[in-house]
Structures are given as structure tokens and as C-alpha cells.
C-alpha positions in Angstrom: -1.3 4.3 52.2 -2.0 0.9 50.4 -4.7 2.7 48.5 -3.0 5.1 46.7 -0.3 2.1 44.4 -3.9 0.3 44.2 -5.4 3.2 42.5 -2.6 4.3 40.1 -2.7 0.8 39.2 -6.3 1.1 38.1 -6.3 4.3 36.8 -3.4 2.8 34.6 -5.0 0.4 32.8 -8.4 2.1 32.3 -9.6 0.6 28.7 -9.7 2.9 25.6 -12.9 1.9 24.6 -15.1 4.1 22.1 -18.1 3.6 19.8 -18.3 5.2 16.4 -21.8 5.9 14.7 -22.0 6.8 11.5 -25.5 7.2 9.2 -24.0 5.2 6.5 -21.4 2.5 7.7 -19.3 0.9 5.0 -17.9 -2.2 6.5 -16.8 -3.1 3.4 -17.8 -6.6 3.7 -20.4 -8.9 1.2 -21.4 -7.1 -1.7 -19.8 -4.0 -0.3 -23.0 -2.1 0.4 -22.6 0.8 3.2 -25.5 -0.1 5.9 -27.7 2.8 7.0 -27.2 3.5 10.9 -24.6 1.5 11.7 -22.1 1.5 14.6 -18.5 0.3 15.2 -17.2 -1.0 18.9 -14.0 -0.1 19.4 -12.3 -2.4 22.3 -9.3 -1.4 24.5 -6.9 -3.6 22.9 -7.2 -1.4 19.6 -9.1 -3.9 18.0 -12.8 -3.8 16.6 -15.2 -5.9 19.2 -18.8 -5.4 17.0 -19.7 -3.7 14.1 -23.1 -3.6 12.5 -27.0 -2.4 12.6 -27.9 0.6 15.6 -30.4 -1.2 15.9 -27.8 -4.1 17.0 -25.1 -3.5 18.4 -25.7 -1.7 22.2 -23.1 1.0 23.0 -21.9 0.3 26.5 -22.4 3.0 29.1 -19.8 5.1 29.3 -18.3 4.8 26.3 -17.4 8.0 24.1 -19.5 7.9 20.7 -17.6 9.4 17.6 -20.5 10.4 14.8 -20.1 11.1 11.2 -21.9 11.1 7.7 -20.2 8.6 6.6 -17.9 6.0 8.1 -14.9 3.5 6.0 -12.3 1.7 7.2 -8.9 3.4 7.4 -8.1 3.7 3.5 -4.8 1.3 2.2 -2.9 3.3 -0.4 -1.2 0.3 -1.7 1.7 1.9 -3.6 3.3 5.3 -2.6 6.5 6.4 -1.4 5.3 8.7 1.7 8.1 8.6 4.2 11.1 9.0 1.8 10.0 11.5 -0.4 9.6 14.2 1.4 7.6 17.9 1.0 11.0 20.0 1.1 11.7 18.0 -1.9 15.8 18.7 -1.4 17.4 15.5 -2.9 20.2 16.2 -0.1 17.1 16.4 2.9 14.5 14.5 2.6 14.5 12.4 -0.6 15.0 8.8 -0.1 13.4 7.2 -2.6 16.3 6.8 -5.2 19.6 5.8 -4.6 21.3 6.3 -8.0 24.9 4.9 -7.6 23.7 1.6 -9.7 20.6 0.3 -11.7 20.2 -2.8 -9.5 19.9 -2.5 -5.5 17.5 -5.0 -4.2 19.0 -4.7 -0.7 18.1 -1.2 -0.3 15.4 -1.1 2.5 12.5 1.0 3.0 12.8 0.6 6.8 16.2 1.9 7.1 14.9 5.8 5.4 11.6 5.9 6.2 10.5 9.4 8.1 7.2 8.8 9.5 7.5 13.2 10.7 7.0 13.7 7.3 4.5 16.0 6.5 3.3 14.5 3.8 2.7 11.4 5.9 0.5 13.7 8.3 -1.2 15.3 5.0 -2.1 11.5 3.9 -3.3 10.6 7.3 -5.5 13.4 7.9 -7.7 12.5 4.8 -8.1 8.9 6.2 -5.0 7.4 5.2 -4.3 4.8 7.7 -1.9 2.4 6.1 0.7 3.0 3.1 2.8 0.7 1.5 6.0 2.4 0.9 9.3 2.2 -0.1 11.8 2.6 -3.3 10.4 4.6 -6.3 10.4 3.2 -9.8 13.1 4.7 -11.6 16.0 2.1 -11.1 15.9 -1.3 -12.8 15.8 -2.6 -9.3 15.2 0.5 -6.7 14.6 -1.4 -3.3 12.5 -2.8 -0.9 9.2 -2.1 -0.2 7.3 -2.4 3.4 3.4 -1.6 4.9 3.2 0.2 7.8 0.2 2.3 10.0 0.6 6.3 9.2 1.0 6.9 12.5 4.3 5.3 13.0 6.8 8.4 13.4 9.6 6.1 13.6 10.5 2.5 13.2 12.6 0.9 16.5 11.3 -2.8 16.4 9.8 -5.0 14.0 5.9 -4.5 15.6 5.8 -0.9 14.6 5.3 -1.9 11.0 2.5 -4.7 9.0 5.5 -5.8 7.2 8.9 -4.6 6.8 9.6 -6.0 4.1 6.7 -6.2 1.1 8.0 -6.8 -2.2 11.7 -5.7 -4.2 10.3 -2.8 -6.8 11.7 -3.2 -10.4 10.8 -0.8 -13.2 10.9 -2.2 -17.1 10.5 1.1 -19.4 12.0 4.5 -20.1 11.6 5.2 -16.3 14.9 3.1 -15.9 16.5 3.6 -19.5 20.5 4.9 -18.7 21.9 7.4 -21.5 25.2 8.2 -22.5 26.3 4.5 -22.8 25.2 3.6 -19.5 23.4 0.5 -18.8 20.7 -0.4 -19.6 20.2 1.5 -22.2 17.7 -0.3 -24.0 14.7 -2.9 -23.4 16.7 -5.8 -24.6 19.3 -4.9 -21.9 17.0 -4.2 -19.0 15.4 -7.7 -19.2 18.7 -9.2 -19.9 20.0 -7.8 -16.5 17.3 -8.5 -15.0 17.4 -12.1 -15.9 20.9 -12.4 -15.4 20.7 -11.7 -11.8 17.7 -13.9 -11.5 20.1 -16.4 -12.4 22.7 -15.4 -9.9 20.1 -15.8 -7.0 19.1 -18.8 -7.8 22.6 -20.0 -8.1 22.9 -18.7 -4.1 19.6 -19.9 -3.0 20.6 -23.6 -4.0 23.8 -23.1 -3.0 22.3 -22.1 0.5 20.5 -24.9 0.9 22.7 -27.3 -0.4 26.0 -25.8 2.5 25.9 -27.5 6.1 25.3 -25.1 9.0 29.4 -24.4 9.2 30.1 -24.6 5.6 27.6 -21.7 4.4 28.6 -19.3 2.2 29.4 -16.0 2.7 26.8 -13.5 3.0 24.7 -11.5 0.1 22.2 -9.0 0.8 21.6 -8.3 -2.9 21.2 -12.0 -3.4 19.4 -12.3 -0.5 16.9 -10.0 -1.3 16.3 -11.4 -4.8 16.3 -15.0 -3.1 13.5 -14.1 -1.2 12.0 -13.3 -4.7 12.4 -16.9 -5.6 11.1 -18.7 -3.0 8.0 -16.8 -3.4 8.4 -15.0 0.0 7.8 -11.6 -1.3 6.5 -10.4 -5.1 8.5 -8.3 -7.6 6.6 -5.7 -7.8 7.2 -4.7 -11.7 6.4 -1.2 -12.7 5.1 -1.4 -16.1 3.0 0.8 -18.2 3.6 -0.4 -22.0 2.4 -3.4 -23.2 5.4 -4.7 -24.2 7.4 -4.2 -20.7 4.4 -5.8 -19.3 5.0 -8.7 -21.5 8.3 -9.1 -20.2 7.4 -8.7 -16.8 4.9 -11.6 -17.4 7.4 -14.0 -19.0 10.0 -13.4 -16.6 7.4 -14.3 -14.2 6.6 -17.5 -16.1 10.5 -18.6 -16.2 11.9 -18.3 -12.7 8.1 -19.1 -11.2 8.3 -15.8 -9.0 5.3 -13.8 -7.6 4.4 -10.9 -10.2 2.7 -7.7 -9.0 2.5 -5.1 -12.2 2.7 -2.0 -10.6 0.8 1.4 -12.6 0.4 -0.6 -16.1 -1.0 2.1 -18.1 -1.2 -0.7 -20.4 -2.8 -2.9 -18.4 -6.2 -2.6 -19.7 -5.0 -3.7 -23.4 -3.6 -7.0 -22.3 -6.3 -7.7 -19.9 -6.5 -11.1 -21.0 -3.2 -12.5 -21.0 -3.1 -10.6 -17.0 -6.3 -12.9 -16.2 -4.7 -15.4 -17.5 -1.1 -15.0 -15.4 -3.4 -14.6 -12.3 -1.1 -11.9 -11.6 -2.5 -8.5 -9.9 -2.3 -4.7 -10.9 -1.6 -2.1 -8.3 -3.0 0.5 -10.4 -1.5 3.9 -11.6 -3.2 6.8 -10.2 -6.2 7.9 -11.9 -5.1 11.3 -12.9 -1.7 10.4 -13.8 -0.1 12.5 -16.5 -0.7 10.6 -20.0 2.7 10.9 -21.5 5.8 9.0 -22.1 5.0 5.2 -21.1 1.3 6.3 -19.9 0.3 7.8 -22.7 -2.7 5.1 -23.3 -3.1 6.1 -19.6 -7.5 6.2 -19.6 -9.4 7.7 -16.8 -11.8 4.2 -17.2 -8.9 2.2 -16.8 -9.9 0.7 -13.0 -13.4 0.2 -14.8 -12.2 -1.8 -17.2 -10.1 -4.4 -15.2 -13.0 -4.6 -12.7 -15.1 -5.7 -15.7 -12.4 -8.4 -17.0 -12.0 -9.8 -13.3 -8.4 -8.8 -13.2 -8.1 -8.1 -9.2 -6.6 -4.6 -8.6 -6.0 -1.7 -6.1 -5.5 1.9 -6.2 -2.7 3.9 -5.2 -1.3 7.3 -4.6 2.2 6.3 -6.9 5.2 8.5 -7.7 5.8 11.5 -9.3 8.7 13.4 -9.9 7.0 16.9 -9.4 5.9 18.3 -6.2 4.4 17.1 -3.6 5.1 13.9 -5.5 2.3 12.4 -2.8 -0.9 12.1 -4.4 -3.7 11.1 -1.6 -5.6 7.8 -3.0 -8.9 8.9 -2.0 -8.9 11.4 -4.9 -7.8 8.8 -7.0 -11.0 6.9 -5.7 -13.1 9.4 -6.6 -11.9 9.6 -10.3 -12.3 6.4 -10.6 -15.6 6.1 -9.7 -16.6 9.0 -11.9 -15.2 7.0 -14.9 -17.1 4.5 -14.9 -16.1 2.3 -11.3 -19.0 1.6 -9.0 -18.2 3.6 -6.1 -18.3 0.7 -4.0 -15.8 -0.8 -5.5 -13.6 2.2 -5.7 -13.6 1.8 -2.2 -13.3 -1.5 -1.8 -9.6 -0.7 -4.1 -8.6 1.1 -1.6 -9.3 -0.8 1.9 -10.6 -4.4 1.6 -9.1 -5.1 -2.2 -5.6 -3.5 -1.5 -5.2 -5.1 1.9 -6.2 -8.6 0.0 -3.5 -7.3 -2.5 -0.7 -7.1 0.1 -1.6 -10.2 2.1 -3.3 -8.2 5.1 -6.9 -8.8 4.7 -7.0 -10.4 8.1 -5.7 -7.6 10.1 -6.9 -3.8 7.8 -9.2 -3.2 5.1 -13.2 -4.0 6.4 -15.0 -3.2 9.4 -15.2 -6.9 10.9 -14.9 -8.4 14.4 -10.7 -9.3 15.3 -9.3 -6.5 12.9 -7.6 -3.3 13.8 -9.7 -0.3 14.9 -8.6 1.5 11.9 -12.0 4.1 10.7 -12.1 7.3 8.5 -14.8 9.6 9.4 -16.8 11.4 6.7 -19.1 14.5 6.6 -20.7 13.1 3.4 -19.5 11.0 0.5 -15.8 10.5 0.9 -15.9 10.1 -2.9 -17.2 13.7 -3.6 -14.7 16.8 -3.4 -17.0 18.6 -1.3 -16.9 16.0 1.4 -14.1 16.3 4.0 -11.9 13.6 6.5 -13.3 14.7 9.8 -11.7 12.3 11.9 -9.3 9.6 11.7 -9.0 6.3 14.4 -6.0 4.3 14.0 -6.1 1.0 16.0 -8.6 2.4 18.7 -7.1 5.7 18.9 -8.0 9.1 17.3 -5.2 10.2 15.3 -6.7 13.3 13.7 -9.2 15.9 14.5 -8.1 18.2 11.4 -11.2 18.5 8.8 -10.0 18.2 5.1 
């Protein structure tokens, strides 16, 4: 009888463990060169125990071996709005993304109308889409908060089920957050000086904050709050920005109230390369095969190219777009990229090991490397060429997908 509470014990705990072979392993690591033969350890914890040569690295007996073409980390889509807008695309179901009841909302979170049952979060996932940074869509002055989470979180209950929960406050400077009919702001001039204005508000708080004892603090402000966090440096504004001359603004707000600047699309970007070097500030670059009107219309298909080559460091993402599916999946983007001029290497380095250094998560996603998350995408050839498909998808140890796209 003592046997039996001994053996479900066991059987309980059994470790996870699997090995993934793949002829060309991009560990995405060094100069970013896939190695030929490789093979990934995946330990029971969810966490990667070897990675390197066949030759190498012995799979223990036992363990189940996943094989593929071609093996990458989970791919980081490091701007998107998966999980609030949603593939019904009913602004009363499933589109969270704007809340348009005033042009500045900093306290909006992404963590409080994110729907990991999306879809479109599946869709994204099954092409090797492990981790998305989410949230608010540009369109407002200030939309919301932004967070990074694994695409396999169907909902949010506690703060370990997401990388970050709360990433950056998105801001948009252009026609994207222009007001008509004498609505504000309702021109450039106006946008900044709003924009400035409650800059100066914050700051006003967060010295004010510091300043109270414990039992004199003042009451509380979750706009201020959010846009405190701002200026402390705690998280970026993350500034959509395509023209050069919203860019500019973006840059010398940056410059006055010493915040952390992310330029987010900046169609732009690649004509002002040199005063973004300069700034040291990064570009979470507008999908490839974005439309080319309105602010992007100097929108080029060489655009990733060209900031690679001025040393400008950059990712790729999947954006926003106000058509349907308005979910773009970043590998596509990838492979545009690379097809305009990009190395492919480093196409997908912009989406794993350069967007995870981009959110501040290199330690944990983004490479192949002993200590980080299990997180692998599975290929049946070149992940960059449309006749390849996802075969499977491992997220922290686990296979997530078996779906071939």
C-alpha cells in the first residue's frame, strides 16, 4: 500500500526533457552564423541545458529528439498589438487597442485587455512566434502601456505569466494622432506642446513624491504615475514616428526631460540616421511591407539595410494596421528584409537576439545559449523563404504547435 503514494509521486515529477536536432542550428550567438548539425538540450525546468555541435553535445537516453531543416530561437516580434486587436475585428468585441475618450491615457494597461485566445495570437505562434511585445496602438498622442509576454499565455492571473507587464507608455507624433473639427491636437505644434506639458506635470509629482514623508504623500495618480515611470528612466516612451520632423521632436523631447527614447516604425528613420546614432536612441522598425502613404510615404523596402549599415541598433516588428487582420507575422517581414538588401543573418538576429537586446530580455529569449528559456522554431528549410513552413514550435521546453505553416 505504501507503494502506490510513492509511485504517483514519481510518476509526477517525471522531467520534460527533449533534444532538438536540426541540420542547420542558428543559435544566434557570435557572428550569427547557423552551425551545420547542431543540437539543442532541452532540460525539465524549461530551460536550455546544451546547445551546440552533434558532434558535441550527447543526447541522453531516453530523451525524445525533435528534427528539422532548420532550427531558431522562438522569434521576438518587438512591436505588435496581438491580444487586443482581435480577428473579428468588431470595435465592440475584440478591439482593445484604442481607447478614444481622450488623446492622453498613459495609465491604460496592456495587461488589463490582453486575450491571449485570440486567434491571431495562435496564427502568430504557429509560425514560430514565441514572444510579442504588445499593447496600445499608435493612434492616440498617448495610447497606453505596453508589456512582453510568451504566446502561449491565454490569460494573465499573476505577474510570472508575463516577461514584463509593463514595457514602455506608446506615444504617437504625426497625423496618426492629429484631432479634426477643433479637437486637440490638431496640429504638430500642439501635439508636442501637450506632450511637454504633461512631462512637466509628472515631474512636478515625482518630486513631489519624493519630497512627502511616508504619511504625508500625496494622493494618488495613475496617469502621473505612468508618465513618472517615464522619468525616472524605468520604462522608454516608445514614440511612434515616421516623418523626420516628428522624429526630431521625439528626439528633443528626449534630450530635455533626459527620458529613455524608443522611435517606434520611423519611416523616416533612415534620413536622419545620423542625428539617431548620435541620440543612441533605438528604432523598432516599421514592417517591411508597410503601405507607403501618408507619414510612410519615404517608407523603402532597404530601410532595415540601411540602419544596419549606419550602426543604428534596430528590430523588426509585425506593427499596426487598421485593415484586417491588422497582425502582420514578423517573420515575413524578415524575409523582405533580407531580400532588400539585409544579410539574412541579421534579419534574424532583428527578430530574436537584437529585439530581445531591444526590450532588455537578452538574458532570458532571443539566442540558443545555456540558462535561457527553451524557446525553438522548427523549420523545413529557410525560415526566410515563402516556400519554407513553421513545423513546430517549443515554448520554454514544451511543444506548443504541431500545425505546419
Amino acid at each position: 500500500m505504501r507503494a502506490i503514494p510513492l509511485l504517483f509521486l514519481t510518476t509526477a515529477v517525471l522531467p520534460a526533457q527533449m533534444a532538438v536536432r536540426a541540420t542547420h542550428l542558428h543559435l544566434m550567438t557570435g557572428d550569427l552564423k547557423p552551425i551545420v548539425n547542431g543540437v539543442v538540450l532541452c532540460g525539465a525546468d524549461g530551460k536550455i541545458v546544451q546547445a551546440g555541435l552533434a558532434s558535441e553535445v550527447v543526447i541522453p537516453e531516453g530523451w525524445p529528439v525533435h528534427e528539422a531543416a532548420v532550427v531558431t530561437p522562438g522569434l521576438v516580434d518587438a512591436r505588435s498589438t496581438a491580444g487586443m486587436s482581435g480577428i473579428l475585428n468588431w470595435d465592440s468585441r475584440d478591439q482593445e487597442q484604442f481607447e478614444h475618450s481622450a488623446p492622453m491615457q498613459p495609465e491604460l494597461r496592456a495587461v488589463d485587455a490582453f486575450n491571449g485566445r485570440d486567434p491571431l495570437v495562435q496564427w502568430l505562434r504557429e509560425f514560430g512566434v514565441t514572444t510579442i511585445h504588445t499593447g496600445h496602438a499608435p493612434g492616440e498622442l498617448i495610447s497606453g502601456q505596453t508589456m512582453v509576454l510568451k504566446t502561449n499565455v491565454e490569460s494573465v492571473t499573476k505577474k510570472e505569466d508575463v516577461l514584463n507587464g509593463f514595457a514602455g507608455v506608446a506615444a504617437t507624433l504625426g497625423s496618426g494622432s492629429l484631432k479634426g473639427e477643433g479637437k486637440s491636437p490638431g496640429t504638430r505644434g500642439k501635439s508636442v506642446a501637450m506632450l511637454r506639458a504633461d512631462l512637466i506635470k509628472a515631474k512636478a509629482y515625482v518630486e513631489k513624491v519624493a519630497k512627502a514623508e511616508a504619511d504625508k504623500q500625496p494622493d494618488r495618480d495613475l496617469h502621473l504615475e505612468a508618465m513618472g515611470a517615464v522619468l525616472r528612466r524605468e520604462v522608454p516612451l516608445i514614440v511612434t514616428a515616421d516623418r523626420h520632423h516628428d522624429i526630431a521632436a521625439a528626439l528633443r523631447l528626449s534630450v530635455e526631460f533626459g527620458f529613455r527614447l524608443v522611435i517606434d516604425s520611423g519611416a523616416d528613420a533612415w534620413m536622419m540616421a545620423e542625428e539617431i546614432k548620435k541620440a543612441g536612441v533605438p528604432v523598432i522598425l516599421h514592417p517591411t511591407m508597410a503601405r507607403a502613404a501618408g507619414d510612410k510615404e519615404n517608407l523603402t523596402f532597404g530601410a532595415a539595410a540601411k540602419l544596419q549599415e549606419a550602426g543604428i541598433p534596430f528590430a523588426l516588428q509585425s506593427g499596426y494596421e487598421a485593415y484586417v487582420p491588422k497582425t502582420r507575422v514578423v517573420l515575413f517581414e524578415a524575409g523582405m528584409a533580407a531580400a532588400h538588401g539585409l544579410a539574412p543573418e541579421q534579419a534574424l538576429a532583428a527578430c530574436t537576439i537584437r529585439a530581445a537586446e531591444l526590450l532588455g530580455l537578452k538574458e532570458r529569449i532571443g539566442s540558443l545559449e545555456v540558462g535561457k528559456d527553451a524557446d525553438l522554431a522548427l523549420y523545413d528549410g529557410d525560415p526566410l523563404e515563402t516556400t519554407s513552413h513553421c513545423i513546430k514550435v517549443i515554448i520554454d521546453g514544451k511543444v506548443v504547435s504541431e500545425v505546419k505553416r
